[in-house]
N, C-alpha and C positions, 0 to 999 in steps of 0.2 A: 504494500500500500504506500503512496509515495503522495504528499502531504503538497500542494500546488496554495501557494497565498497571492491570492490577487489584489493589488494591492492601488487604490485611485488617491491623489492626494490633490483636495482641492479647497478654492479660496475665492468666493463671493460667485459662484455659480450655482446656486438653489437647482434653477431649474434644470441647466443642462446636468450635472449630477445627478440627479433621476431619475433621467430619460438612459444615462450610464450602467446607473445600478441595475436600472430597470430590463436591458441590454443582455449585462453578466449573469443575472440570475438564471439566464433562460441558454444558458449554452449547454453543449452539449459536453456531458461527463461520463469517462470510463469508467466502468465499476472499481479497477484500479487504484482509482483517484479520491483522496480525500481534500476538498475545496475549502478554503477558507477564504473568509472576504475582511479585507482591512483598509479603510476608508480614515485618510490621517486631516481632521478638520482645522488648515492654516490660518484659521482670524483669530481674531485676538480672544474673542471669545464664541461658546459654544452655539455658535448660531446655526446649526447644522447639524446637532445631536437628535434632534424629534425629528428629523425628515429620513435619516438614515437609519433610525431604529424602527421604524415605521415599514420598512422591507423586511424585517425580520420576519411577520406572517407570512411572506410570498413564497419564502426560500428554507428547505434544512437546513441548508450550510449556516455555520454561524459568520456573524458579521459583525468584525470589532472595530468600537468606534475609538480613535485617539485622537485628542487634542494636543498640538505643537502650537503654542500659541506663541513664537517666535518666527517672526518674518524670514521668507527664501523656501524656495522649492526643497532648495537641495536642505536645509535644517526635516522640514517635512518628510521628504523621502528619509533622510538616516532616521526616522525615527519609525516611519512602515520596513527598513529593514530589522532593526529593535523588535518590533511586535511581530514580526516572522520567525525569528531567531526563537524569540520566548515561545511562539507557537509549534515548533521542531519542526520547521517547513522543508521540504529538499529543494521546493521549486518558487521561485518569487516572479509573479506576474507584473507588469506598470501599465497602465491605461490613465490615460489624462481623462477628467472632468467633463472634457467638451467631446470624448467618443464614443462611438457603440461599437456595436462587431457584430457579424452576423454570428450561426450558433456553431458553427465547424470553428471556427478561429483559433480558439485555444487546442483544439485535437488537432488543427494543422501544424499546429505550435511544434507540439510537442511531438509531432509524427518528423517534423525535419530536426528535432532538438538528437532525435533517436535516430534517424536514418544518416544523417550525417557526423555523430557522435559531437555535435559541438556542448558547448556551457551556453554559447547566448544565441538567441532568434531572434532578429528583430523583424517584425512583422510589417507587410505592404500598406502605408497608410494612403490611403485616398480621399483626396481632401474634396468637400464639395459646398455648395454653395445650400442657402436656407429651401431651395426648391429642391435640391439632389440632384445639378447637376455638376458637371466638374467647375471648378473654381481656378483663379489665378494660377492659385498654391499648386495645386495639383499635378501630380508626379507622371511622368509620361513611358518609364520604364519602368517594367514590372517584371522581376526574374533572379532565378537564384544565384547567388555570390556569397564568396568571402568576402568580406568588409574587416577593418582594423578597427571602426570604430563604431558606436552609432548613439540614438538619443530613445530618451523610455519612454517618447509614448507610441507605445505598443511593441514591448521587450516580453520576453519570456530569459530568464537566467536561470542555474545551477547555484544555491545558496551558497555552495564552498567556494563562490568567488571571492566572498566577503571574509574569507580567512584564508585565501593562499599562499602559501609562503610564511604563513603564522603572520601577516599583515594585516590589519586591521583594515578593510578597506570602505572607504565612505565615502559620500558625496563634497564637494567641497565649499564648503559653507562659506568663505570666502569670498568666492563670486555672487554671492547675493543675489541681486538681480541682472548682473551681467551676463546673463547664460552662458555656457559651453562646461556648465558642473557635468551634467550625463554622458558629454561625450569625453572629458578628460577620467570618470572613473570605470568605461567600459575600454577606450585605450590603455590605463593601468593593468587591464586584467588581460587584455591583448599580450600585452609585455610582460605579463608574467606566467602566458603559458596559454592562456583562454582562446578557444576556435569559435568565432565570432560569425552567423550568418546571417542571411537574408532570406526571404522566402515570400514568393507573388502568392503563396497559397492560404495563406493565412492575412486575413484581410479586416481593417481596421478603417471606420468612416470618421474623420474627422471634421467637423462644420466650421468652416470659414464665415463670420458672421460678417454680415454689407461691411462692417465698420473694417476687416478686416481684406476683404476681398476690394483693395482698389490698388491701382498702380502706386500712389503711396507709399501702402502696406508693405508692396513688396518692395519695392526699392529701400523703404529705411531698413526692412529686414534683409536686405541684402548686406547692406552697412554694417549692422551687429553683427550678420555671422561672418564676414569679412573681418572687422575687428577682434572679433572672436578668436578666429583659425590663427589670426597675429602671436597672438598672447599664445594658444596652444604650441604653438608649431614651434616658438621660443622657448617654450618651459623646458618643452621633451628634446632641445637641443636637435629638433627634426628642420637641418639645413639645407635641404635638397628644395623640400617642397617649400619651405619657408620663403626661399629664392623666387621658384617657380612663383608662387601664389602673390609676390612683387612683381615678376616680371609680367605675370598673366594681366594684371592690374592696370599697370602701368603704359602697357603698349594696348591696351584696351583705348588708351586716352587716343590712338591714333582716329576712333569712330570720330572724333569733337570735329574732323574732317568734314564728317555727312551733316554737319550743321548747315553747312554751305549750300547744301543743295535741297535741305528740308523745304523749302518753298515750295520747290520744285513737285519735289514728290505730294504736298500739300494740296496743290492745283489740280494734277494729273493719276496721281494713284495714293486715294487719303490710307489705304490697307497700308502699305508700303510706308508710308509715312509714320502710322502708328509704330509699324515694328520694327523702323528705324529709328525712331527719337527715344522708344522704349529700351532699346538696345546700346543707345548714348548715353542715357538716364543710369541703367545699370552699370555699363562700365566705372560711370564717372561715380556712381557709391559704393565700388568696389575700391575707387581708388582713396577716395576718401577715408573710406574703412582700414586700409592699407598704412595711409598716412597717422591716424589716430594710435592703431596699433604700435606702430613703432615707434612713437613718442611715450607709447604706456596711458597714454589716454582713455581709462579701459568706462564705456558708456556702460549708462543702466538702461536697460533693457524695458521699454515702460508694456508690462502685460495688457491684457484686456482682463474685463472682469467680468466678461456676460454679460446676459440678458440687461 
Protein backbone atom coordinates (compact mmCIF):
# COMPACT_ATOMS: atom_id res chain seq x y z
CA UNK A 1 0.00 0.00 0.00
CA UNK A 2 1.91 3.09 -0.83
CA UNK A 3 0.44 6.30 0.91
CA UNK A 4 0.12 9.30 -2.23
CA UNK A 5 -0.50 13.12 -0.24
CA UNK A 6 -1.83 15.42 -2.51
CA UNK A 7 -1.15 18.40 -1.56
CA UNK A 8 -2.94 22.24 -2.81
CA UNK A 9 -1.48 25.40 -1.17
CA UNK A 10 -3.60 28.27 -1.51
CA UNK A 11 -4.12 32.16 -0.76
CA UNK A 12 -7.29 34.35 -1.40
CA UNK A 13 -8.81 31.84 -3.85
CA UNK A 14 -12.22 30.69 -2.01
CA UNK A 15 -13.75 29.82 -5.09
CA UNK A 16 -11.21 28.52 -7.52
CA UNK A 17 -10.15 26.12 -4.47
CA UNK A 18 -13.37 24.33 -4.72
CA UNK A 19 -13.87 23.82 -7.86
CA UNK A 20 -9.95 22.19 -7.08
CA UNK A 21 -11.00 20.11 -4.25
CA UNK A 22 -13.95 19.41 -5.94
CA UNK A 23 -11.70 18.05 -9.06
CA UNK A 24 -9.32 15.78 -6.64
CA UNK A 25 -11.83 14.19 -4.88
CA UNK A 26 -13.34 12.49 -7.92
CA UNK A 27 -10.05 10.98 -9.45
CA UNK A 28 -9.44 7.86 -10.12
CA UNK A 29 -7.72 5.60 -7.37
CA UNK A 30 -5.96 2.15 -7.40
CA UNK A 31 -6.85 -0.15 -4.65
CA UNK A 32 -3.08 0.07 -4.04
CA UNK A 33 -3.31 3.60 -3.17
CA UNK A 34 -3.91 5.12 0.09
CA UNK A 35 -4.88 9.05 -0.66
CA UNK A 36 -4.59 11.70 1.56
CA UNK A 37 -5.56 15.30 0.98
CA UNK A 38 -3.43 18.40 2.59
CA UNK A 39 -4.78 21.63 1.68
CA UNK A 40 -1.84 24.36 3.45
CA UNK A 41 -4.29 27.72 4.07
CA UNK A 42 -1.55 30.85 3.24
CA UNK A 43 -3.57 34.07 4.82
CA UNK A 44 -2.87 35.20 7.64
CA UNK A 45 -5.65 33.95 9.01
CA UNK A 46 -8.04 30.94 8.87
CA UNK A 47 -10.38 32.01 6.26
CA UNK A 48 -10.47 28.93 4.56
CA UNK A 49 -10.82 26.25 7.39
CA UNK A 50 -15.16 25.87 6.85
CA UNK A 51 -14.98 25.60 3.18
CA UNK A 52 -12.26 22.91 3.18
CA UNK A 53 -13.75 20.93 5.97
CA UNK A 54 -16.96 21.15 4.22
CA UNK A 55 -15.45 18.24 1.49
CA UNK A 56 -14.91 16.04 4.18
CA UNK A 57 -18.60 14.55 3.43
CA UNK A 58 -17.86 14.07 -0.27
CA UNK A 59 -14.70 12.12 0.09
CA UNK A 60 -13.14 8.89 2.52
CA UNK A 61 -9.96 10.14 2.12
CA UNK A 62 -9.08 12.38 4.84
CA UNK A 63 -8.36 15.92 4.36
CA UNK A 64 -5.84 17.85 6.54
CA UNK A 65 -6.36 21.38 6.95
CA UNK A 66 -2.84 23.52 7.98
CA UNK A 67 -2.51 26.81 8.57
CA UNK A 68 1.07 28.64 7.48
CA UNK A 69 0.11 31.83 8.27
CA UNK A 70 3.47 33.23 7.10
CA UNK A 71 3.63 34.92 3.73
CA UNK A 72 5.41 32.83 0.35
CA UNK A 73 4.43 29.85 -1.51
CA UNK A 74 7.50 28.22 -0.85
CA UNK A 75 7.01 28.86 3.43
CA UNK A 76 3.44 27.03 2.55
CA UNK A 77 4.75 24.28 0.51
CA UNK A 78 7.61 23.28 3.32
CA UNK A 79 5.05 23.19 5.46
CA UNK A 80 2.47 20.60 3.12
CA UNK A 81 5.98 18.70 2.80
CA UNK A 82 5.81 18.68 7.03
CA UNK A 83 2.29 17.39 7.06
CA UNK A 84 3.24 14.54 4.45
CA UNK A 85 6.35 13.58 6.38
CA UNK A 86 4.16 13.31 9.68
CA UNK A 87 1.59 11.40 7.56
CA UNK A 88 4.23 8.51 6.28
CA UNK A 89 3.55 9.45 2.62
CA UNK A 90 5.89 7.78 -0.18
CA UNK A 91 4.35 9.98 -2.61
CA UNK A 92 3.75 13.99 -2.43
CA UNK A 93 1.37 15.40 -5.19
CA UNK A 94 1.31 19.75 -5.84
CA UNK A 95 -1.61 21.16 -7.75
CA UNK A 96 -2.12 24.90 -7.55
CA UNK A 97 -5.47 26.47 -6.25
CA UNK A 98 -6.46 27.73 -9.66
CA UNK A 99 -6.52 23.76 -11.26
CA UNK A 100 -8.54 20.72 -11.83
CA UNK A 101 -7.50 17.52 -13.66
CA UNK A 102 -9.44 15.21 -15.24
CA UNK A 103 -9.94 11.70 -13.26
CA UNK A 104 -6.94 9.60 -15.01
CA UNK A 105 -4.32 12.30 -14.13
CA UNK A 106 -2.97 11.02 -11.19
CA UNK A 107 -2.91 7.10 -12.53
CA UNK A 108 -1.08 8.60 -15.57
CA UNK A 109 1.05 10.18 -12.99
CA UNK A 110 2.11 7.41 -11.47
CA UNK A 111 1.83 4.87 -14.60
CA UNK A 112 5.16 7.19 -16.03
CA UNK A 113 6.51 7.68 -12.31
CA UNK A 114 6.67 3.42 -12.79
CA UNK A 115 7.35 2.83 -16.26
CA UNK A 116 10.04 5.18 -16.59
CA UNK A 117 11.48 4.54 -13.00
CA UNK A 118 11.92 8.26 -12.23
CA UNK A 119 11.37 10.32 -8.52
CA UNK A 120 9.40 13.38 -10.33
CA UNK A 121 6.54 13.62 -13.09
CA UNK A 122 5.62 16.70 -13.84
CA UNK A 123 2.40 16.77 -15.59
CA UNK A 124 1.10 18.55 -19.02
CA UNK A 125 -0.42 21.75 -17.92
CA UNK A 126 -2.88 23.35 -20.36
CA UNK A 127 -3.74 26.56 -19.63
CA UNK A 128 -7.16 27.82 -20.92
CA UNK A 129 -9.17 30.68 -20.85
CA UNK A 130 -12.75 31.21 -18.54
CA UNK A 131 -14.77 29.74 -21.78
CA UNK A 132 -12.05 26.49 -22.04
CA UNK A 133 -10.48 27.46 -24.69
CA UNK A 134 -6.70 27.78 -25.18
CA UNK A 135 -5.27 30.94 -23.63
CA UNK A 136 -2.12 33.16 -24.21
CA UNK A 137 -0.20 30.97 -21.77
CA UNK A 138 -0.95 27.87 -23.31
CA UNK A 139 1.69 25.36 -24.13
CA UNK A 140 1.95 24.10 -27.65
CA UNK A 141 4.14 20.89 -27.04
CA UNK A 142 3.00 18.08 -25.46
CA UNK A 143 5.38 14.96 -25.14
CA UNK A 144 7.45 12.86 -23.03
CA UNK A 145 11.10 14.12 -21.83
CA UNK A 146 13.74 14.28 -19.48
CA UNK A 147 13.75 17.66 -18.05
CA UNK A 148 16.41 18.81 -15.35
CA UNK A 149 14.04 21.00 -13.82
CA UNK A 150 10.55 21.82 -13.50
CA UNK A 151 7.79 23.89 -11.36
CA UNK A 152 4.80 22.16 -8.87
CA UNK A 153 1.96 22.98 -10.31
CA UNK A 154 1.01 19.79 -11.22
CA UNK A 155 4.22 17.59 -9.88
CA UNK A 156 3.88 14.04 -8.65
CA UNK A 157 7.54 13.34 -6.40
CA UNK A 158 9.19 10.29 -4.51
CA UNK A 159 9.18 11.63 -0.66
CA UNK A 160 12.82 10.46 -0.39
CA UNK A 161 13.69 13.60 -2.38
CA UNK A 162 13.33 15.60 0.78
CA UNK A 163 16.06 13.42 2.45
CA UNK A 164 18.77 12.48 -0.16
CA UNK A 165 21.80 12.51 0.76
CA UNK A 166 20.65 12.89 4.49
CA UNK A 167 19.82 16.62 3.00
CA UNK A 168 17.28 18.22 4.35
CA UNK A 169 15.72 19.48 1.23
CA UNK A 170 13.18 22.40 1.14
CA UNK A 171 11.71 25.12 -0.77
CA UNK A 172 13.52 28.22 -0.54
CA UNK A 173 11.95 30.73 1.41
CA UNK A 174 14.04 33.40 0.49
CA UNK A 175 12.77 34.04 -2.80
CA UNK A 176 9.42 35.08 -1.23
CA UNK A 177 7.67 36.37 -3.85
CA UNK A 178 10.27 36.24 -6.43
CA UNK A 179 9.47 32.92 -7.95
CA UNK A 180 11.81 30.34 -9.39
CA UNK A 181 11.71 28.43 -5.35
CA UNK A 182 10.14 25.18 -7.25
CA UNK A 183 12.33 25.19 -9.92
CA UNK A 184 15.63 25.71 -7.82
CA UNK A 185 14.48 22.61 -5.33
CA UNK A 186 13.53 20.08 -8.17
CA UNK A 187 17.06 21.13 -9.88
CA UNK A 188 18.66 20.28 -6.39
CA UNK A 189 17.32 16.95 -6.42
CA UNK A 190 18.30 16.62 -10.20
CA UNK A 191 21.93 17.07 -8.93
CA UNK A 192 21.61 14.81 -6.48
CA UNK A 193 20.65 11.90 -8.39
CA UNK A 194 16.70 12.43 -9.07
CA UNK A 195 15.35 11.26 -12.95
CA UNK A 196 13.05 14.08 -13.44
CA UNK A 197 10.04 13.61 -16.38
CA UNK A 198 7.56 14.99 -18.34
CA UNK A 199 4.50 13.27 -19.60
CA UNK A 200 1.57 14.63 -22.32
CA UNK A 201 -0.49 11.88 -20.47
CA UNK A 202 -1.20 13.12 -17.40
CA UNK A 203 -3.03 16.39 -17.97
CA UNK A 204 -3.67 19.27 -15.65
CA UNK A 205 -6.24 22.41 -16.70
CA UNK A 206 -5.00 25.53 -15.42
CA UNK A 207 -7.48 28.83 -15.98
CA UNK A 208 -5.91 31.87 -17.15
CA UNK A 209 -8.22 34.54 -15.78
CA UNK A 210 -9.10 37.88 -18.47
CA UNK A 211 -6.84 39.73 -15.93
CA UNK A 212 -4.27 37.23 -16.74
CA UNK A 213 -4.75 36.32 -20.23
CA UNK A 214 -3.43 39.78 -22.06
CA UNK A 215 -0.37 40.51 -23.88
CA UNK A 216 0.77 42.22 -20.69
CA UNK A 217 0.43 39.23 -18.72
CA UNK A 218 2.75 37.62 -20.70
CA UNK A 219 5.35 40.00 -21.40
CA UNK A 220 6.00 41.05 -17.66
CA UNK A 221 5.90 37.30 -17.11
CA UNK A 222 8.31 36.80 -19.49
CA UNK A 223 10.49 39.46 -17.56
CA UNK A 224 10.35 37.50 -14.10
CA UNK A 225 11.05 34.35 -15.53
CA UNK A 226 13.87 35.96 -17.41
CA UNK A 227 15.19 37.54 -14.39
CA UNK A 228 14.46 34.47 -12.64
CA UNK A 229 16.68 31.96 -14.86
CA UNK A 230 19.60 35.02 -14.09
CA UNK A 231 19.62 34.52 -10.56
CA UNK A 232 19.29 30.53 -11.16
CA UNK A 233 21.68 29.96 -13.60
CA UNK A 234 24.31 32.16 -11.37
CA UNK A 235 23.75 30.33 -8.12
CA UNK A 236 24.32 26.72 -9.67
CA UNK A 237 27.57 28.35 -11.24
CA UNK A 238 25.52 26.87 -14.66
CA UNK A 239 27.86 29.18 -17.29
CA UNK A 240 27.02 27.68 -20.58
CA UNK A 241 23.42 28.44 -20.49
CA UNK A 242 23.87 31.59 -18.23
CA UNK A 243 25.95 32.96 -21.42
CA UNK A 244 23.52 31.58 -23.83
CA UNK A 245 20.32 33.00 -22.17
CA UNK A 246 22.57 36.65 -22.40
CA UNK A 247 23.33 36.02 -25.70
CA UNK A 248 19.72 34.76 -26.80
CA UNK A 249 18.46 38.02 -25.03
CA UNK A 250 20.42 40.35 -26.35
CA UNK A 251 20.63 39.66 -30.10
CA UNK A 252 16.82 39.28 -29.70
CA UNK A 253 17.36 43.30 -29.60
CA UNK A 254 18.22 42.85 -33.37
CA UNK A 255 13.89 42.44 -33.94
CA UNK A 256 13.89 46.65 -32.60
CA UNK A 257 14.94 46.51 -36.57
CA UNK A 258 11.14 45.44 -37.46
CA UNK A 259 10.05 48.63 -35.62
CA UNK A 260 10.83 50.29 -39.00
CA UNK A 261 8.70 48.76 -40.87
CA UNK A 262 5.62 48.02 -38.22
CA UNK A 263 3.67 50.79 -40.27
CA UNK A 264 4.04 48.90 -42.86
CA UNK A 265 2.86 45.77 -41.89
CA UNK A 266 0.05 47.88 -39.92
CA UNK A 267 -1.47 49.02 -43.29
CA UNK A 268 -1.03 45.97 -45.31
CA UNK A 269 -1.08 42.65 -43.12
CA UNK A 270 -2.51 43.85 -39.28
CA UNK A 271 -1.92 39.48 -38.45
CA UNK A 272 1.69 40.13 -39.27
CA UNK A 273 1.94 43.19 -37.50
CA UNK A 274 0.45 41.68 -34.28
CA UNK A 275 3.17 39.00 -34.37
CA UNK A 276 5.72 41.16 -35.10
CA UNK A 277 5.41 43.99 -32.42
CA UNK A 278 4.53 40.96 -30.13
CA UNK A 279 7.77 39.31 -30.98
CA UNK A 280 9.78 42.90 -30.21
CA UNK A 281 7.77 43.28 -27.20
CA UNK A 282 9.10 39.97 -25.80
CA UNK A 283 12.60 40.02 -26.92
CA UNK A 284 12.80 43.46 -25.44
CA UNK A 285 11.50 41.86 -21.77
CA UNK A 286 13.80 39.23 -22.19
CA UNK A 287 16.37 41.71 -22.31
CA UNK A 288 15.37 43.73 -19.67
CA UNK A 289 14.96 40.69 -17.48
CA UNK A 290 18.57 39.89 -18.43
CA UNK A 291 19.70 43.27 -17.53
CA UNK A 292 17.95 43.34 -13.98
CA UNK A 293 19.35 39.80 -13.30
CA UNK A 294 22.76 40.61 -13.55
CA UNK A 295 22.69 43.78 -11.51
CA UNK A 296 20.93 41.21 -8.70
CA UNK A 297 17.84 43.22 -9.19
CA UNK A 298 15.84 40.37 -8.08
CA UNK A 299 11.76 41.61 -8.77
CA UNK A 300 8.61 40.59 -6.67
CA UNK A 301 6.68 38.79 -8.53
CA UNK A 302 3.03 40.51 -7.93
CA UNK A 303 0.59 37.12 -7.82
CA UNK A 304 -3.03 37.40 -8.67
CA UNK A 305 -5.48 36.45 -6.10
CA UNK A 306 -8.62 35.36 -7.86
CA UNK A 307 -11.81 35.75 -8.30
Amino acid sequence: METIAICICTYQRREMLARCILSLIQLTVLPEWNIIFIVVDNELKQNNKDAIEAFRDLTTFPIIYVHQPKRGVAAARNAALVAAEQNNSDWICFFDDDQYVKEDTLKNAMLAAKQYQAQVVKMFVQYIDSKGNASLMSNDVCEYQNIETCATNGVLFDISLIDMNRKKLRFDEKAFLMRGEDRDFFYCAFMNGAKIVKTCLAVVYEESTIERDTYWYFLTDTYFNTASSIRFYYKYKAIKKLFHLIFFSMFGLWYLVDLVRLPYFYVFNYKLFKHKHLKILHRLFCAIGVFHGLLFFLPIYKKNIGY
